[in-house]
PAFILO-287744 format. One line per field, with one value per residue (C-alpha): residue in three letters; z, x, y. Coordinates in steps of 0.05 Angstrom, whole numbers. Each point is the difference from the previous one (the first is absolute). Last residue first. Example, Ala and Ser with C-alpha at 12.3 -4.5 7.8 and 13.67 -1.06 7.14 Angstrom:
2
r	(SER|ALA)
z	(143|13)
x	(273|-27)
y	(-21|-69)
This chain:
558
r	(UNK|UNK|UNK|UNK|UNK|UNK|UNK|UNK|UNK|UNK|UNK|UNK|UNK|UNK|UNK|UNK|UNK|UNK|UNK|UNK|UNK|UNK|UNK|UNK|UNK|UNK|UNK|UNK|UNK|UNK|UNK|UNK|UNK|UNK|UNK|UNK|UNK|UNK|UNK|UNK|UNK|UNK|UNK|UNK|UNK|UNK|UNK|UNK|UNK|UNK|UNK|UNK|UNK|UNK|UNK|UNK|UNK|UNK|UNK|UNK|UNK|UNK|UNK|UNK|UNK|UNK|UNK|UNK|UNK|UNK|UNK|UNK|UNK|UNK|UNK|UNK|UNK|UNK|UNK|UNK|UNK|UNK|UNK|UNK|UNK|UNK|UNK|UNK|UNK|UNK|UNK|UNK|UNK|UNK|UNK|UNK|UNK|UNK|UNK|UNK|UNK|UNK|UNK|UNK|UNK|UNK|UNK|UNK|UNK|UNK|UNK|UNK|UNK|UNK|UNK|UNK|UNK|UNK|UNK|UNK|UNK|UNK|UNK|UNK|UNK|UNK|UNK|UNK|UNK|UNK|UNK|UNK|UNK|UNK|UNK|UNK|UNK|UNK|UNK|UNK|UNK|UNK|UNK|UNK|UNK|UNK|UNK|UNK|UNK|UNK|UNK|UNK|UNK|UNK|UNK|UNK|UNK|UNK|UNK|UNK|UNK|UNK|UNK|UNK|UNK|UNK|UNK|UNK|UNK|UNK|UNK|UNK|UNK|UNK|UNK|UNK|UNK|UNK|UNK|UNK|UNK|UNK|UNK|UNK|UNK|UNK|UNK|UNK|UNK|UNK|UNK|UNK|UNK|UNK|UNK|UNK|UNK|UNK|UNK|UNK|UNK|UNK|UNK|UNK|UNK|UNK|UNK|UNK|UNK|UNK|UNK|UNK|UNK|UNK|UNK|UNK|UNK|UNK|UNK|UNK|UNK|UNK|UNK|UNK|UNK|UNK|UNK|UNK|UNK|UNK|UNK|UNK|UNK|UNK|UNK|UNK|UNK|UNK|UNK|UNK|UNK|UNK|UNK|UNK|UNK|UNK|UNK|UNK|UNK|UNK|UNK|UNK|UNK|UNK|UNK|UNK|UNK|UNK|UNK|UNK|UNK|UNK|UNK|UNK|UNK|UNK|UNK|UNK|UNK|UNK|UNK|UNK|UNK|UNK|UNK|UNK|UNK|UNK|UNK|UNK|UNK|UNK|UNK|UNK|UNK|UNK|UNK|UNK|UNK|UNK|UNK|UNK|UNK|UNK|UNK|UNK|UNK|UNK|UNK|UNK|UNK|UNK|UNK|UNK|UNK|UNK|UNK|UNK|UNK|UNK|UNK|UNK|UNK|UNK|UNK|UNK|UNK|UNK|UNK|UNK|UNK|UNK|UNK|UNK|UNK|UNK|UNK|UNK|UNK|UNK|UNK|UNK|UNK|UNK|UNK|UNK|UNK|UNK|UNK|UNK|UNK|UNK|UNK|UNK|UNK|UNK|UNK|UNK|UNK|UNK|UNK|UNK|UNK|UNK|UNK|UNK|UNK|UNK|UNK|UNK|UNK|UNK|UNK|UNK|UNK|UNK|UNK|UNK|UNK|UNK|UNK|UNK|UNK|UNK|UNK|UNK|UNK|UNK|UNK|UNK|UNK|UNK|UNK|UNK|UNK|UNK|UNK|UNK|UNK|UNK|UNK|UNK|UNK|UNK|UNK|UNK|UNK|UNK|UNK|UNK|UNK|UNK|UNK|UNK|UNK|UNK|UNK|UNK|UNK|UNK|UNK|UNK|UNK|UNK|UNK|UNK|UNK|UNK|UNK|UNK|UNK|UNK|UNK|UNK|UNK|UNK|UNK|UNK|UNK|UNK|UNK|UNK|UNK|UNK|UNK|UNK|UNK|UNK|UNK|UNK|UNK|UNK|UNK|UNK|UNK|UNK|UNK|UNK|UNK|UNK|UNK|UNK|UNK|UNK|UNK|UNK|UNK|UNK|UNK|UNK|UNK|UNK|UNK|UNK|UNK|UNK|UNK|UNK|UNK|UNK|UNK|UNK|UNK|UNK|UNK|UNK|UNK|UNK|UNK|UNK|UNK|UNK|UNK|UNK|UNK|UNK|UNK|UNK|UNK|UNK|UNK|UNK|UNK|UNK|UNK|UNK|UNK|UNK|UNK|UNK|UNK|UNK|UNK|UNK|UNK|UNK|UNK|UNK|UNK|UNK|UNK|UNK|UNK|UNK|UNK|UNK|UNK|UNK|UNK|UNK|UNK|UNK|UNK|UNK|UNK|UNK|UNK|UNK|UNK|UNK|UNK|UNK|UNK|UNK|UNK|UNK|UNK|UNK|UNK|UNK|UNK|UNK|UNK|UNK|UNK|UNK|UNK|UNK|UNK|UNK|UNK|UNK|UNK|UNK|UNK|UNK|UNK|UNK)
z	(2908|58|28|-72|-18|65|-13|46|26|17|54|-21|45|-28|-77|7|47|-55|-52|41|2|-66|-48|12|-34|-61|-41|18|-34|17|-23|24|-1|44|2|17|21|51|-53|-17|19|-31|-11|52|63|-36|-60|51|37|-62|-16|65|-7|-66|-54|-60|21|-68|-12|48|-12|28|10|24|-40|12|62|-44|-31|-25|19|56|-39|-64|3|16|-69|-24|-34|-10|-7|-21|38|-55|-13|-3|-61|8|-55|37|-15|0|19|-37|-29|33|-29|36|4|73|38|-35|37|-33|-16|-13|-22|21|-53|30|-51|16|66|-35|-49|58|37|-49|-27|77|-12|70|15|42|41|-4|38|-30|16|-3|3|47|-1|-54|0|76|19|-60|25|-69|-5|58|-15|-70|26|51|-54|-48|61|12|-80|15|67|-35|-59|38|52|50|33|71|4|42|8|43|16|17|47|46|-33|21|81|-14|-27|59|-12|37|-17|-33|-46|-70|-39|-33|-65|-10|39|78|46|-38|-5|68|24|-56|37|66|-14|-15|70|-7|46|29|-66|14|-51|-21|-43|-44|-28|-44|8|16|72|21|-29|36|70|-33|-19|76|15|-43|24|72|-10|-36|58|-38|5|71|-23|-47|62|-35|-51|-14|-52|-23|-39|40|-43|10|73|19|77|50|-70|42|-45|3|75|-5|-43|32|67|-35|-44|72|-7|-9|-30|-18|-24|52|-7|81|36|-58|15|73|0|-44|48|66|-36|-23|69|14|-1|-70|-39|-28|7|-15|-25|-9|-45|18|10|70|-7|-22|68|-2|-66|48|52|-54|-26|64|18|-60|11|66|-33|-42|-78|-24|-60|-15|-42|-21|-29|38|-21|-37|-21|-29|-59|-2|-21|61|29|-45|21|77|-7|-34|52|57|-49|6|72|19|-40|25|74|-11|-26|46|67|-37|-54|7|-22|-50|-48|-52|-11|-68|-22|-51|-56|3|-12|61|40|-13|19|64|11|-2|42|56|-1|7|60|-18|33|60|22|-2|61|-35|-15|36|69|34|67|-11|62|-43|-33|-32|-2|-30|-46|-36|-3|-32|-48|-14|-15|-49|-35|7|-28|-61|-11|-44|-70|-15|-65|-6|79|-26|-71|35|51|-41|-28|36|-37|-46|-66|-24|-70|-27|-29|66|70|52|60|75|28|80|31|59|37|63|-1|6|14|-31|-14|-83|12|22|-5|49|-41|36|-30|-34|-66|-55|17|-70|-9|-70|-34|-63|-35|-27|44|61|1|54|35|65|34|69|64|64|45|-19|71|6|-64|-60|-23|-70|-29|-54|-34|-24|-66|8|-35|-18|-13|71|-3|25|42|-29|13|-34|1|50|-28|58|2|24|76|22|25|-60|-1|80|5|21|18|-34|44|-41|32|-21|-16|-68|-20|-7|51|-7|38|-26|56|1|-71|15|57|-38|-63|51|34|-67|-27|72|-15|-76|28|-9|-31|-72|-8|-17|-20|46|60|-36|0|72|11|-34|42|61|-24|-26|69|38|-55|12|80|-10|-46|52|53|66|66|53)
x	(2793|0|-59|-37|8|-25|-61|-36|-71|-47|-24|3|61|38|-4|11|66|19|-6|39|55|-1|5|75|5|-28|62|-21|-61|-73|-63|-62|-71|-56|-69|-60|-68|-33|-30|-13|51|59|57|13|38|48|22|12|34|46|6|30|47|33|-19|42|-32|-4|-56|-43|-73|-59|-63|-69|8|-66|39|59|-24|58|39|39|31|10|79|8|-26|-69|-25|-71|-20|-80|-30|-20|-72|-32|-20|31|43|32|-28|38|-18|20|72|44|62|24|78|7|-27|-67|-7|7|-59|14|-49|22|0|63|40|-16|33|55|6|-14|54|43|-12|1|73|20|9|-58|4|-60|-70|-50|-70|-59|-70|-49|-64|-17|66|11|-57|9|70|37|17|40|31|17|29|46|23|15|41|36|31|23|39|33|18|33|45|-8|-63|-29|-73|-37|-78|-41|-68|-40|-61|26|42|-26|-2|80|19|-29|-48|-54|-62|-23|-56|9|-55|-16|-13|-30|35|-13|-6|48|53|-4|17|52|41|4|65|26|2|-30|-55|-59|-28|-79|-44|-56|-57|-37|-66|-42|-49|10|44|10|55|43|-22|32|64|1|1|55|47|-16|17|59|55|24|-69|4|33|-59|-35|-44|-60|-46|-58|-52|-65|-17|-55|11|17|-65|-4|-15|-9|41|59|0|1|65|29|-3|19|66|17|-8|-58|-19|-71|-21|-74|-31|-60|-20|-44|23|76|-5|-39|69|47|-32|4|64|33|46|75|0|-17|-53|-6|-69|-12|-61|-5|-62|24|7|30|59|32|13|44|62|-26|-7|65|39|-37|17|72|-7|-34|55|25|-46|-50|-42|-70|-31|-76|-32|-54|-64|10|-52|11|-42|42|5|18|54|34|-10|25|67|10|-3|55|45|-20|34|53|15|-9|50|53|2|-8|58|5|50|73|56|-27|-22|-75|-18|-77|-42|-35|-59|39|-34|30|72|-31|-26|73|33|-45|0|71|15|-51|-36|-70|41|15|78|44|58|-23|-67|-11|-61|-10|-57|-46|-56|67|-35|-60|20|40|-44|-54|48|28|-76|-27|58|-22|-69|25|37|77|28|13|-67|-34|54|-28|-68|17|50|-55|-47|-59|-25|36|-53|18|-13|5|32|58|20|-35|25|-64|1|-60|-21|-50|28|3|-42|8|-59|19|-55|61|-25|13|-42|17|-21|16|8|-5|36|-34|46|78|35|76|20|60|23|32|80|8|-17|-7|-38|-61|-31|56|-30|-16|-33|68|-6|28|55|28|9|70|16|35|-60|13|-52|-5|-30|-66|-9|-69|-15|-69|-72|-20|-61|-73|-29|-82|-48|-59|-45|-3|65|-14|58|-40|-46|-39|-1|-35|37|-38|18|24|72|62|79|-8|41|-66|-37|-56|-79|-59|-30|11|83|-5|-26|49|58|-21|-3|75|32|-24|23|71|-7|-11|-62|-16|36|-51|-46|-72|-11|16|-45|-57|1|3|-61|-30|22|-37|-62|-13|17|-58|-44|3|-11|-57|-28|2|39|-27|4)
y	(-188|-59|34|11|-72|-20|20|58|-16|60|29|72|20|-69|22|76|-27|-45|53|35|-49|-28|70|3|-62|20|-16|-80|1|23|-4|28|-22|39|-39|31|-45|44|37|80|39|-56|52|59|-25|-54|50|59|-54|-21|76|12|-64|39|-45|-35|-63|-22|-57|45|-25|25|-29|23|66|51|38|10|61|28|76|-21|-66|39|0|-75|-16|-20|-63|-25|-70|-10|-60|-55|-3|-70|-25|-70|3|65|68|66|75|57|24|62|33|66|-5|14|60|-22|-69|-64|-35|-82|-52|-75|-54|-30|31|64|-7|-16|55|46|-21|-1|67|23|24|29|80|14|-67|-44|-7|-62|17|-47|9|-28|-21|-63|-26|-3|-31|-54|-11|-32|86|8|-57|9|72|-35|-48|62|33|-67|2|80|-25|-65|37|56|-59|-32|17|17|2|51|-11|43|-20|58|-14|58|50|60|-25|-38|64|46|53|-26|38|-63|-15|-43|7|-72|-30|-68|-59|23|-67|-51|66|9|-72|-7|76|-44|-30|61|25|73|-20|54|-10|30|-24|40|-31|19|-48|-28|-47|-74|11|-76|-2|60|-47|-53|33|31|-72|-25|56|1|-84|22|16|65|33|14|62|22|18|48|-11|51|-23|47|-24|-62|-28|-74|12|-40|-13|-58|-38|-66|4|75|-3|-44|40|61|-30|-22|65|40|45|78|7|63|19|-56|-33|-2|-53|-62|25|3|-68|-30|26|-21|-67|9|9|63|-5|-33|70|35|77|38|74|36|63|33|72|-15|-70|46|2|-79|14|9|-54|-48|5|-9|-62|-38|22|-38|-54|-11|2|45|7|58|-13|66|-1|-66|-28|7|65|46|62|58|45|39|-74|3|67|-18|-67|33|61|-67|-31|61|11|-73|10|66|-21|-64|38|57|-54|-41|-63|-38|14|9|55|-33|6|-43|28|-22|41|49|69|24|-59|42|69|-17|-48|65|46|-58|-3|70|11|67|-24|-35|65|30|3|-20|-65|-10|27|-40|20|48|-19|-43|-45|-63|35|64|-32|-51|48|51|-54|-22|77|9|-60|31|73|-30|-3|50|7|-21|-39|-60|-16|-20|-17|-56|-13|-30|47|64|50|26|24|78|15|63|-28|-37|25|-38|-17|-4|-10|19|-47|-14|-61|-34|-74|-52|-75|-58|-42|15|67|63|72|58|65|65|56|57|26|-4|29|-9|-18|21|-41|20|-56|0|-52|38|77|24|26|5|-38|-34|31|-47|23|66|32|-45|20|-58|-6|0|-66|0|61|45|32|64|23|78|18|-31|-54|17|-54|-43|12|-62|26|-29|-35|-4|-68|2|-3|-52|-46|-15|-65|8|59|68|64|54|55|0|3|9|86|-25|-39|49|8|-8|16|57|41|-19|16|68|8|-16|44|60|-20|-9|80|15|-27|33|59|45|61|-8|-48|57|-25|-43|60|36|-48|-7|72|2|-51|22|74|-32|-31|72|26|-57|9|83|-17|-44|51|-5|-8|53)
């Protein structure tokens, strides 16, 4: 029997009522289901937020990433409480691609935002595209946000913790190198938490050059957190918008076998666009030359000879090399290595950091280093030998007659130090005396060579400024402490150090030799001796021979 129409309008009116109700009182339905209904009604008009990761636009070439469509900056929402994070914390297996969400770091807040993820397809100047994220990372200073994408001290400055594509490279770099999971690291630790790469991380962060001292080549560790470093670096500049027209990292070797070794540890990165090529004389230059014009590389590794030689026939342009690792620093002692490398650091116009590896603690080698690195320097070394602190250290020990003698050679050492223009314009001096010696004298004749003096507070505080010479240029400020406030000073920022009493203990000499001179490879220790500090001779002699240095025969006969 067929139903009525006024029984069909009253079952209509009834759904709709209903309908109504259930609008009326949220109370009624979830907050999941309340989701689910405005899902399906956007999913029926044809749009999706961007959080759901697709959109049924369609996607025309002017626009290929859909944001025509004005999509809104949906950010994470941040923890009430933020917790400093440290940057030696390890990174579990299971958040591999994590990063610190939010920090303290230089007294900045640092807030790590998550904008829409995609996939950006970049283009340099070689013509090469490279897949990166898109993520920003931003520090938020009185209120103000500033965007981190500059050069890559800002870059690294704004994180505590290594980003998520130079964590990408080491894990690429890994996993291909060792697909079964052979590689075991020190103690059985990852190549991500390597304590050599975190340290020299944070030293390029600072933006200055970089003196590695711990007695040999570079390693597999070494090599796959430089090479990730500089890959993090392209990617940060490209983001910017930045081209290259050569070649970004520039790693010189002594032989083609070490040549060899390099390339096949960055080889694994030609995935994410980062091609490497070696040059060395076991190959022919012609074949070397076409491979260069086919392929513009982003790391070069060369012998300084081939590299030369290219550059003299405009095979390649090095003129904007922006990071410089040179190891083999042990071949430097015959001088043509020496002369060449300082060719090869010549023909870089722009500037530059560069990372030298002193694998050499023979003292004949420290003038090599100092001709390559003469602005400030981090010194990096998990060695914790004397000879691997004190590489590049000069140590001076003069044996004197008499008082007079030993205070008069003191002033001569300090008109030295200070007729080196290097010298006078970065370091500061540091003259160490007993606690219980007169330093009036000292002082007054110091003073009289137009030097200033500031004498620390544990003595009698007196401190004057700065002085000029007739030639206006500023004289190095002396300061003076006693053997007492060794532990507690800064002797990282001295690059010379006088003794004129060695009234030491030989511990504080080598806490003396293993702290001062941080920041250059051109310290200088002075000490003077007489004949009552005999029973000083013999280990300062063996300090002396274990770091490569000469000993005068002065000091053996005494």
């Amino acid at each position: 029997m067929a139903k009525g129409d006024d029984t069909v309008r009253r079952k209509k009116n009834k759904a709709q009522r209903k309908k109504l109700n259930r609008k009326s009182d949220s109370s009624t339905v979830s907050a999941r289901v309340a989701s689910i209904i405005a899902a399906k009604k956007r999913r029926k008009a044809g749009k999706r937020r961007i959080c759901q990761g697709m959109c049924f636009s369609l996607l025309i070439p002017d626009d290929p990433f859909n944001e025509r469509l004005d999509k809104k900056d949906i950010s994470r929402r941040e923890p009430q409480k933020p917790k400093s994070s440290k940057l030696d914390r390890k990174v579990s297996a299971k958040r591999k691609d994590s990063v610190a969400t939010k920090g303290s770091v230089l007294g900045h807040n640092v807030a790590l935002k998550d904008e829409q993820k995609k996939s950006v397809t970049l283009i340099n100047n070689m013509g090469k595209s490279r897949h990166i994220d898109s993520g920003k990372m931003e520090i938020q200073q009185d209120g103000k946000k500033v965007g981190l994408h500059g050069n890559q001290e800002q870059a690294c400055k704004s994180s505590d913790f290594p980003s998520k594509y130079l964590i990408l490279c080491l894990k690429v770099i890994e996993d291909t190198l060792y697909p079964d999971g052979t590689y075991n690291g020190e103690e059985g630790k990852q190549l991500l938490v390597n304590p050599w790469g975190i340290e020299f991380w944070k030293c390029y962060s600072v933006g200055k050059d970089i003196l590695e001292t711990s007695g040999s080549s570079s390693d597999f560790e070494q090599i796959a957190w430089i090479a990730s470093t500089a890959s993090d670096v392209i990617s940060r500049r490209e983001r910017e918008g930045h081209l290259f027209t050569g070649p970004f990292l520039l790693f010189i070797v002594p032989s083609k076998e070490k040549a060899l070794k390099v390339r096949s540890l960055c080889k694994p990165l030609k995935a994410q666009g980062i091609h490497t090529v070696s040059l060395h004389p076991g190959a022919s230059i012609d074949h070397q030359i076409n491979g260069l014009q086919s392929c513009e590389p982003e790391f070069l590794v060369s012998t300084p000879e081939r590299l030369l030689e290219l550059v003299s026939l405009k095979a390649t342009d090095i003129s904007g090399v922006s990071m410089l690792v040179i190891d083999g620093m042990e071949s430097a002692s015959g001088g043509c290595y020496l002369d060449t490398v300082k060719s090869v650091r010549q023909s870089i116009s722009g500037k530059s950091y560069s990372l030298v590896f002193f694998n050499s603690f023979n003292n004949a080698d420290v003038p090599a280093v100092q001709s390559l690195l003469t602005g400030l320097v981090y010194r990096l070394s998990l060695n914790d030998s004397v000879a691997s602190q004190s590489a590049g250290i000069i140590q001076s020990i003069h044996v004197c007659s008499s008082k007079e003698e030993r205070t008069m050679k003191g002033i001569q050492a300090l008109d030295n130090a200070y007729s080196n223009q290097i010298i006078a314009q970065h370091l500061k001096v540091l003259y160490v005396v007993g606690k219980d010696n007169n330093i009036q004298k000292l002082v007054s004749a110091v003073k009289f060579k137009g030097y200033s003096i500031s004498i620390s507070s544990y003595l009698n505080s007196m401190e004057s400024g700065n002085s000029l010479d007739c030639g206006g240029r500023m004289r190095p400020t002396v300061s003076i402490i006693d053997t007492e406030n060794i532990s507690c000073t800064d002797l990282g920022e001295y690059g010379v150090v006088i003794i004129p009493d060695f009234v030491l203990s030989i511990d504080d000499y080598l806490q003396i030799l293993t702290r001062m001179a941080r920041h250059t490879v051109n310290g200088v220790l002075h000490s003077f001796l007489t004949k009552d500090d005999s029973q000083h001779a013999g280990p300062l002699i063996e300090i002396l021979e274990q770091c490569g240095q000469e000993v005068a025969e002065e000091l053996r006969n005494l």
